[in-house]
N, C-alpha and C positions, 0 to 999 in steps of 0.2 A: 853478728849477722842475723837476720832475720829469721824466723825460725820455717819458715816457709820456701827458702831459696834451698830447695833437693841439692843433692850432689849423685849424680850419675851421668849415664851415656852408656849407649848399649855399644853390642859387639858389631863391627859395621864389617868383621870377617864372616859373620853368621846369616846366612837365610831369615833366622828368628832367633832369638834370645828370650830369656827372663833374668832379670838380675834386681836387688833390693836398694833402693836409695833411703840412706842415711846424713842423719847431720848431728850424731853424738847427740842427741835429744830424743825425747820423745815417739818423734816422728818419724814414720816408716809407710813406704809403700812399694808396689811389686809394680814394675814397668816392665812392657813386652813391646818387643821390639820387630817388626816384620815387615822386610824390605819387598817383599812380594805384596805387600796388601795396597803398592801403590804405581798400577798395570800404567805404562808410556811416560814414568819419571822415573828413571833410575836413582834419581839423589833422594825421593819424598820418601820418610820411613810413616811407619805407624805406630804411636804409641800411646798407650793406654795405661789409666792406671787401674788398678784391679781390685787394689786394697789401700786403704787412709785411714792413721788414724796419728790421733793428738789433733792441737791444736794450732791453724793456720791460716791467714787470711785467704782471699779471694784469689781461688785458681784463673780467673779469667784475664791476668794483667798483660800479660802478652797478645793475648789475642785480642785484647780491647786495642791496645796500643796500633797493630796492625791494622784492624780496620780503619781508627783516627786516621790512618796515616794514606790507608786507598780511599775512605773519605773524602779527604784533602787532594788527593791529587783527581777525582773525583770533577771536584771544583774546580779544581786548574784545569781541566781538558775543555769544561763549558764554556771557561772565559776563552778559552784558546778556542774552543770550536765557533763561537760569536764574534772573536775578531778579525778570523779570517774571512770571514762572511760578511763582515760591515756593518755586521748588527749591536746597538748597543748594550754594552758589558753589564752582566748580573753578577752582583758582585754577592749577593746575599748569601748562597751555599758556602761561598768560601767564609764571610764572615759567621758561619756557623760552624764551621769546622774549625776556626782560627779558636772561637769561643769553647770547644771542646778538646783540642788540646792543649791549652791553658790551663783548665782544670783536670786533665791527666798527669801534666808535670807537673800542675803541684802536689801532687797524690805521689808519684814516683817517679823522679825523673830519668834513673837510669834505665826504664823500663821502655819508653820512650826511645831515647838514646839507642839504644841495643836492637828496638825493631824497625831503627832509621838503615844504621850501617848493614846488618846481615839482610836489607834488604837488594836483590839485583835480579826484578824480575819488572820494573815500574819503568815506564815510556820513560827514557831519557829529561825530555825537557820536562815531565812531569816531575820527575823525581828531583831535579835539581828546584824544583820551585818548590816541592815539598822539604827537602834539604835544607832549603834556603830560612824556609820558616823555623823548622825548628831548632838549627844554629842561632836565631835573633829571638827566637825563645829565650834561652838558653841565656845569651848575652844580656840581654834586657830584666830578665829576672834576676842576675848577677846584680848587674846596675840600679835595680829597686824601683825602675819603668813602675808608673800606675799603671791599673786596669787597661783604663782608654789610649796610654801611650804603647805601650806592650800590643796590644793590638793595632795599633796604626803601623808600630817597629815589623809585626810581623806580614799583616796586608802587604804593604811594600816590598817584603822580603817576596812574599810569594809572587808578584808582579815583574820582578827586577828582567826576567830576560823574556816577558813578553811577545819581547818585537823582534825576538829569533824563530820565528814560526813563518815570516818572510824571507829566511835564510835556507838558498837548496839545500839539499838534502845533500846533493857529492858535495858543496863545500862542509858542511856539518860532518859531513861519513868522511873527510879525503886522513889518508893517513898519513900522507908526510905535510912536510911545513908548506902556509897556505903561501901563495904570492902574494905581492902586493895590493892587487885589486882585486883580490879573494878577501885580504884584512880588510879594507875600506867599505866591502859590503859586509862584512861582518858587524863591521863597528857601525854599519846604519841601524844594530838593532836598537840604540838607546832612541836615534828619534823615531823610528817607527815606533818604537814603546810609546812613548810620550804620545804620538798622533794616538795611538789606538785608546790609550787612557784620556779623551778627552770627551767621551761619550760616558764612561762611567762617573756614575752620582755619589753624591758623598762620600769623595776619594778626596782626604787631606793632603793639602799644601807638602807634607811630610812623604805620606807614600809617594807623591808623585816625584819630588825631590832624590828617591833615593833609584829611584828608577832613572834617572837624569842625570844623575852623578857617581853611581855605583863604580866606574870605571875608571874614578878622577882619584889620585892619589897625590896625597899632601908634599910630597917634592917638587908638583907642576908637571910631573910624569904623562899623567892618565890620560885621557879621554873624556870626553870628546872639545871639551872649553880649557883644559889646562890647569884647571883651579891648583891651587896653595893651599895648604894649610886651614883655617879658619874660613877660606871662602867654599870649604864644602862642610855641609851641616852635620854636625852630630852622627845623623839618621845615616845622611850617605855613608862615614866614614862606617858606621856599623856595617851598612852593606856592603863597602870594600872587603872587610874582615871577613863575613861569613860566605861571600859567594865566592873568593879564591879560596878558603877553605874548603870547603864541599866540591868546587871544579874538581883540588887536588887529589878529593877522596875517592872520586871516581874513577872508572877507566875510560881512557878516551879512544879517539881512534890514535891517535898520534901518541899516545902515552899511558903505560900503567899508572890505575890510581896507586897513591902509595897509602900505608896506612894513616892512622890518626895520630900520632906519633913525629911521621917526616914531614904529614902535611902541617905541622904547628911548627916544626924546625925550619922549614921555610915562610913562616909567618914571623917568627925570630928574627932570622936576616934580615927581613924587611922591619924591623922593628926602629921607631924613629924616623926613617927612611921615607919608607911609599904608606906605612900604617902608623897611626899614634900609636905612640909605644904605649900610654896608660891603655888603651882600650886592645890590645895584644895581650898585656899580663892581666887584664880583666876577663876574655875567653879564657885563656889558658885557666884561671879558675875556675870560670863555670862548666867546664866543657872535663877537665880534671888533665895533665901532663900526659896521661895515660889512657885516651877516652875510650869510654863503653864499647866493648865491641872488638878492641885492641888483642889482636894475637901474641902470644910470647912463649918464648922457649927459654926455659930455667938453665940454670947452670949444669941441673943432672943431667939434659936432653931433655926434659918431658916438656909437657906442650898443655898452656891453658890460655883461656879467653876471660878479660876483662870484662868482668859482670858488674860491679857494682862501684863508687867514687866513694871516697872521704870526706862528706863535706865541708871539714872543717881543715884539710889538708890535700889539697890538688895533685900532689907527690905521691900520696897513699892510694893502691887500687885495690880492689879484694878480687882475687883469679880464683876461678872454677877449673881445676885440671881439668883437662881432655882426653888425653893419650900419654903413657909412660914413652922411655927413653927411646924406644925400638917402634914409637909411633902406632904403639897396639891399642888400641880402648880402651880406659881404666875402669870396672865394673863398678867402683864405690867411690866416687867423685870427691875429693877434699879439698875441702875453702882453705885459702892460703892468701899471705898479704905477703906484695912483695919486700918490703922492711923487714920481714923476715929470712928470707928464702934470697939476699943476695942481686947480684944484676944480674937482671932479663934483658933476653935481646929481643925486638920486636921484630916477630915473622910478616915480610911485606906480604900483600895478596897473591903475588905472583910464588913462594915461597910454602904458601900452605898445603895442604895434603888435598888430594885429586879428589875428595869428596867433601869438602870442608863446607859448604855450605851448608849439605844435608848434615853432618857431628853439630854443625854449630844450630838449626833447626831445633832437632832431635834435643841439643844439650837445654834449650831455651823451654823446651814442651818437659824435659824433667825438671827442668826448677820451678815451674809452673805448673807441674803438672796437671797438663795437658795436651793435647794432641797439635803437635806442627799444623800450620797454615800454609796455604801457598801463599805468596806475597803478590 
């Protein structure tokens, strides 16, 4: 493990704390912890490092990743703010954020990964086109996409649901199951998509395809034309894969997200089915059986978050404990790989502890030491 990824978490029982992060090396520093220093958010802590020393890359990787990431969605709100106005789409901000977090993930990608899922504070349709990108990241770098296709894979990704921004808001918000002609306006977003992408320039034959076909699943299932198999491209079938991935990791109105864990076990089922199976056990690699972000509760009761993949085993995650058995704070945070430690159950979202966003914040600003972001 890196010599740079802390192991801590303050007391989330205490007004303020001080406690030492450790990782059996060199490296030591004093993190304080003050749930008061953050006036109208009860989850935002503060934390500070006070002292560093050894040797360790750049504290800034979390926080770079978070910005990429409101960057990007950024972009997405322009093109979304231009379409609904009739004006034609600039696609340029977004092809500058697509070009910068390319080379974030090739720098780290579980870093990345980790400030996608602990994010829930990003407009809905933004975050799912941000979502979207960086699962086709993800895929696509797996698959060995060039430069220029890896960005064509990802533009498209962050286009795909477009033309849900003509979709009301009570059928978007409604919480139980839609009618009939509540789905049939829904499903108008792939050609609205398609109209509104036909003002935007230099938009390949590819993005546009996968915006057109995201919905079409290789059994003749989908949406909106029925295709089979080989009659939807490549591109589409990628964006099959990552946009019901990411729907599933969300909360919706009608459904708890589930974690990243069940939402790949229902990519399983469908595996052969409604998704190519080769490009199902191809995510399930890039993306790791276990992905970034991933809550788990050990066999003793204690409780960690999925920080880091194996790149060279999908099965392999490295867990940053959280909280011992009785779900108290652990003060000296210990790196652990589940091949060791037994089978973990993975805690759904609905499942984790009533401040878990702000432990899981706080746990990301001590391995970076750094100070939490709001998202």
């Amino acid at each position: 493990m890196d010599q740079h990824l802390k192991e801590a978490l303050p007391d989330f029982e205490n007004k303020a704390s001080a406690f030492t992060v450790t990782d059996g090396a060199s490296s030591t520093a004093t993190i304080t912890y003050d749930q008061a220093a953050a006036p109208g958010d009860s989850e935002q802590a503060h934390i500070t490092a006070t002292s560093l020393s050894g040797n360790r890359t750049s504290c800034s990787e979390i926080g770079r990743a978070i910005d990429l990431l409101n960057n990007t969605a950024s972009a997405v709100a322009k093109i979304h703010h231009d379409a609904r106005r009739k004006q034609p789409l600039t696609l340029q901000f977004a092809k500058q954020a697509i070009d910068e977090l390319i080379q974030n993930f090739a720098d780290d990608p579980n870093t990345l990964f980790w400030a996608l899922t602990a994010n829930h504070r990003m407009h809905h349709l933004n975050r799912r086109s941000v979502g979207c990108a960086v699962w086709a990241l993800a895929l696509g770098h797996h698959l060995e996409f060039n430069q220029a296709a890896l960005h064509e894979l990802m533009l498209g990704a962050l286009l795909l649901d477009i033309g849900k921004i003509n979709v009301p808001i009570v059928i978007q918000t409604k919480a139980g199951k839609l009618n009939k002609a509540e789905q049939n306006f829904v499903r108008r977003h792939v050609a609205d998509g398609i109209r509104m992408l036909e003002s935007a320039v230099e938009l390949s034959a590819e993005a546009i395809e996968m915006v057109r076909a995201h919905h079409e699943r290789i059994d003749g299932s989908g949406y909106p034309f029925g295709l089979k198999g080989e009659e939807i491209s490549l591109y589409a079938q990628i964006a099959g894969i990552i946009d019901s991935f990411d729907a599933l990791s969300l909360h919706r109105y009608y459904a708890d997200g589930l974690s990243g864990d069940a939402a790949l076990n229902m990519l399983r089922e469908q595996r052969g089915k409604k998704f190519a199976a080769n490009l199902v056990d191809h995510f399930i690699n890039a993306i790791g059986e276990l992905p970034t972000g991933t809550w788990v509760q050990l066999p003793d009761g204690s409780t960690g978050v999925v920080c880091a993949q194996n790149p060279t085993d999908p099965g392999e995650a490295q867990v940053a404990l959280i909280a011992n058995a009785e779900q108290q704070p652990i003060l000296a945070i210990h790196w652990l790989s589940l091949h060791e430690h037994g089978k973990a159950r993975v805690l759904p979202p609905t499942e984790r502890p009533p401040h878990a966003a702000a432990m899981e914040r706080s746990l990301q600003a001590a391995i970076y030491a750094q100070r939490p972001r709001k998202y």
